[in-house]
Structure formats: C-alpha cells, structure tokens
C-alpha positions in Angstrom: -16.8 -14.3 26.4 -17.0 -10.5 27.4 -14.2 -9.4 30.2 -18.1 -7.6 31.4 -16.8 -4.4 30.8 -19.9 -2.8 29.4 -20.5 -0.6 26.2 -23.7 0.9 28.2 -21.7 3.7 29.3 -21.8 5.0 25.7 -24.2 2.4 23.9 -24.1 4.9 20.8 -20.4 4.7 20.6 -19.5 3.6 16.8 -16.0 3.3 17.9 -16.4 1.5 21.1 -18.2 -1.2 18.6 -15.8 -1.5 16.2 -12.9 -2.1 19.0 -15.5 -4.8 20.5 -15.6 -6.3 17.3 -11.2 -6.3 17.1 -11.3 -8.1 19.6 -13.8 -10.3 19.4 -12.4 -11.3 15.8 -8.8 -11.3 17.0 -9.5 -13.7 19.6 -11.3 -15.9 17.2 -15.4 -15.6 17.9 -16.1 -14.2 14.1 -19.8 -13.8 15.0 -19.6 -12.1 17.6 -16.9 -9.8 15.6 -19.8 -9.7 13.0 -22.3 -8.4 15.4 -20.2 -5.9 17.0 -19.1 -4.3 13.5 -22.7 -4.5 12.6 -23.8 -2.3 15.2 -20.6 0.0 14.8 -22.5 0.3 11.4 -25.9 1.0 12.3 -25.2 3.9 14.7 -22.5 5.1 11.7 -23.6 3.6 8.2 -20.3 5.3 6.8 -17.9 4.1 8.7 -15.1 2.9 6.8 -13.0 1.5 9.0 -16.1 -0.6 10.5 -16.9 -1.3 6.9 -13.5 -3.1 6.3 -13.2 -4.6 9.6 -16.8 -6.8 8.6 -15.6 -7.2 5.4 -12.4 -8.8 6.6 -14.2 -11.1 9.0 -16.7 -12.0 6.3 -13.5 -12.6 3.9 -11.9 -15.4 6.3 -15.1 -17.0 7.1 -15.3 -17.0 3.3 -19.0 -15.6 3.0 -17.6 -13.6 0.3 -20.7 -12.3 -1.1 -21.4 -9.9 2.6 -17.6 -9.1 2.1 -17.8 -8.0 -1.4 -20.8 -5.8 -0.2 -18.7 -3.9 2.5 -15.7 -3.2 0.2 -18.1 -1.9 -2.4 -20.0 0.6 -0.1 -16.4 1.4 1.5 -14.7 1.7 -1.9 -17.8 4.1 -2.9 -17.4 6.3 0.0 -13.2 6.0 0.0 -11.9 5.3 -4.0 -8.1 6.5 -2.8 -7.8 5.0 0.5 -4.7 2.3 0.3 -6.8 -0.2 2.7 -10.0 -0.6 0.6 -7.8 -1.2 -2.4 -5.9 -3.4 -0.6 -8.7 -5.7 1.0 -10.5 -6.2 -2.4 -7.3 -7.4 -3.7 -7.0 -9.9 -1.0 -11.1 -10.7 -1.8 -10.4 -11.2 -5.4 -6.8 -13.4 -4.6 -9.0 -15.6 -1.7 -11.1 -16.5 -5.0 -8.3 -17.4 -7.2 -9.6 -14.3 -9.4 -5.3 -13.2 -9.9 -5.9 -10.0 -12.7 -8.8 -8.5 -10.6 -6.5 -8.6 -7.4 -3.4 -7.4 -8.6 -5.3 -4.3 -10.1 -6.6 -3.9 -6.7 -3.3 -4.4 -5.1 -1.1 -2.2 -7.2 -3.8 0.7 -6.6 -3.2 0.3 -3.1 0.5 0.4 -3.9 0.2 3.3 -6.1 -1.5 4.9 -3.0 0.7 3.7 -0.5 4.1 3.1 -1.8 5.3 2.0 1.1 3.3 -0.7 2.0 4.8 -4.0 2.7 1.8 -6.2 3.4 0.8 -5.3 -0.2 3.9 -5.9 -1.8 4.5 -8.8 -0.3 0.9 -10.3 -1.4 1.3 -8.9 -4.7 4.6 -10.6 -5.5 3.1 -14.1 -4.0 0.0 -13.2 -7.3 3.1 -13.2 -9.4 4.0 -16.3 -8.6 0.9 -17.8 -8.8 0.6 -16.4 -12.5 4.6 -17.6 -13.1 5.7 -13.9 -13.5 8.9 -14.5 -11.7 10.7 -11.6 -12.7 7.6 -9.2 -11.5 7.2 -11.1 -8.1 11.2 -10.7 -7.3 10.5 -6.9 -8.2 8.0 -7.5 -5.8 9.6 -8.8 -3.0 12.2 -6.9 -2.9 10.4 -3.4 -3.1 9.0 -4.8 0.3 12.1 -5.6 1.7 13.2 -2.0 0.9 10.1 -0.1 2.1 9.8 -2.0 5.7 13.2 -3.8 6.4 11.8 -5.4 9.6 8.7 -7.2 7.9 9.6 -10.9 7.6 7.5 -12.0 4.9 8.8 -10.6 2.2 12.6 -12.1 2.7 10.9 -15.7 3.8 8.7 -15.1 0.1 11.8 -14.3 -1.8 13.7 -17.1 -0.2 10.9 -19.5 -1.5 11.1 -17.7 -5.3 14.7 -18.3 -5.5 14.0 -21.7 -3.9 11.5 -23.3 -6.4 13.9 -21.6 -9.0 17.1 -23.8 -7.6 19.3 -20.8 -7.2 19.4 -21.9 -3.4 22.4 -19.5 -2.7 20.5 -16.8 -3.3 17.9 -18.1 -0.6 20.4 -18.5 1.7 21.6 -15.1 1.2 17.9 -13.7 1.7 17.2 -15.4 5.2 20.7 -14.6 6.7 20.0 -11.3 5.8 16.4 -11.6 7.7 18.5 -12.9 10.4 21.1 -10.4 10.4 17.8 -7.9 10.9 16.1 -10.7 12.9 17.7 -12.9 15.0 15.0 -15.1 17.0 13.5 -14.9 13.3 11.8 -18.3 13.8 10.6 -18.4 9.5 13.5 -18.5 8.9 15.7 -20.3 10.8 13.1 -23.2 9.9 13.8 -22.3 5.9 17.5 -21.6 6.0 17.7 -25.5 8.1 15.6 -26.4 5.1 17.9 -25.5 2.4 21.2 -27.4 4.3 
C-alpha cells in the first residue's frame, strides 16, 4: 500500500506517524491508520492530535470502547481544546446517546464559536430530539459563521422540508447556490422539492 517512501529516515518521528496514519485512514486501510497512530503514540504518549486521529478511526470502525479510551486520555491532557469536545460529541451521537453529545458539542461551540462542522451536527441532535426551533438556531449560526460550508444550508433545507414549509427550502438551497454554483447537494434537493 505504501508509495515506499520510508519513515526510516526519522523512525522516531511522532509526526511523520501520525501523517502515515492520515493517509492511510483517508485512503480507506483503518488498520493500517491504527498502527501508524499507534506508534505516533508510543514515541509521544501525549500527543493529542495522534490521540484524536485513533480515536476517530476507532469511532468509524465502531470499536467504540478503544475510541472512548483516546478521547478520555486526550480530554485529560486538553479539557478546552474545541476538537476533543467535539469528537466525544460525535462518539456519544454514533451511540444514539443525544444529551451526552450535545453537552459535548456545545462545549466545543462555546470554545469555538465559529465552528461549522459542530453547529451543523449539533442542529442534526436537535432534530433527532424534535427541538426544531433549537436546530434552525442551529443551522443557521452555521451558515453565518462559514458561508461556504454546504451542510448546514442542505440541513436546514431538510428541517424546513419535513416541516412542509417547502418555500423556505427552496429559499435555503438557491441561496447555497447563489454561494455555490456546481453545488451538487443541492441541486439534487432543490430538483427534489419541484
């Protein structure tokens, strides 16, 4: 799978490891990902970033018991960093556990007001719970924090969707498409609505 460009140039290179293990995980191979990260760790035990990185992989494979282990250590060693908030939130949504993530989410919120990926998953935890009024809040802090991120238009689109004000949705995705031409999302959910 390796390109053979070798780490032995710098074996003991934490963040040669951890870029190994981006990739690896990018391109779909989680074990090797999971290796990589691993030894990222052992030459650096408290390396967060490395920390979240294994956590994340662990969290898709679903072997959520290794992931909740890495967020814990990382949350230890980082308590205010947005990203460890943020990636036990999306632990605790994966399990369907909804007050446990949003606490996690709005921290990260509360220490990153401008992040969109949180907003955005936050408001889809509303509408899980049926707090509509809290997810369109949701949404739409999103849209004003990072105008270019589709998902939080494409989300708000759906809200106003599954609540049958479907001029409203149409409204939200010509406005992504105003932003966002080639917008592919939602072209697809604005020829969905004729």
């Amino acid at each position: 799978m390796r390109s053979g460009l070798p780490v032995k140039l710098r074996p003991s290179y934490p963040e040669a490891w951890n870029n190994l293990g981006m990739i690896a995980a990018q391109l779909g191979h989680p074990d090797e990902a999971i290796r990589d990260f691993q030894k990222s760790l052992a030459q650096r035990p408290q390396y967060v970033t490395a920390l979240l990185n294994l956590g994340n992989v662990y969290r898709r494979e679903r072997d959520f018991e290794n992931a909740l282990k890495c967020f814990d250590q990382a949350i230890r060693l980082r308590p205010d960093d947005a990203e460890v908030n943020y990636s036990f939130g999306m632990l605790y949504a994966q399990q369907g556990q909804l007050k446990q993530a949003s606490t996690y989410l709005e921290r990260a919120i509360e220490l990153r007001p401008d992040y969109a990926e949180a907003l955005n998953n936050l408001g889809v935890l509303y509408v899980r719970e049926q707090d509509f009024v809290r997810a369109e809040e949701s949404f739409k802090a999103g849209i004003r924090v990072a105008p270019q991120f589709d998902q939080s238009y494409l989300n708000l689109a759906r809200l106003y969707t599954m609540k049958k004000d479907l001029q409203k949705a149409r409204e939200v995705l010509l406005e992504l498409l105003h932003m966002r031409p080639d917008d592919a999302a939602a072209k697809q959910a604005l020829d969905a609505l004729q």
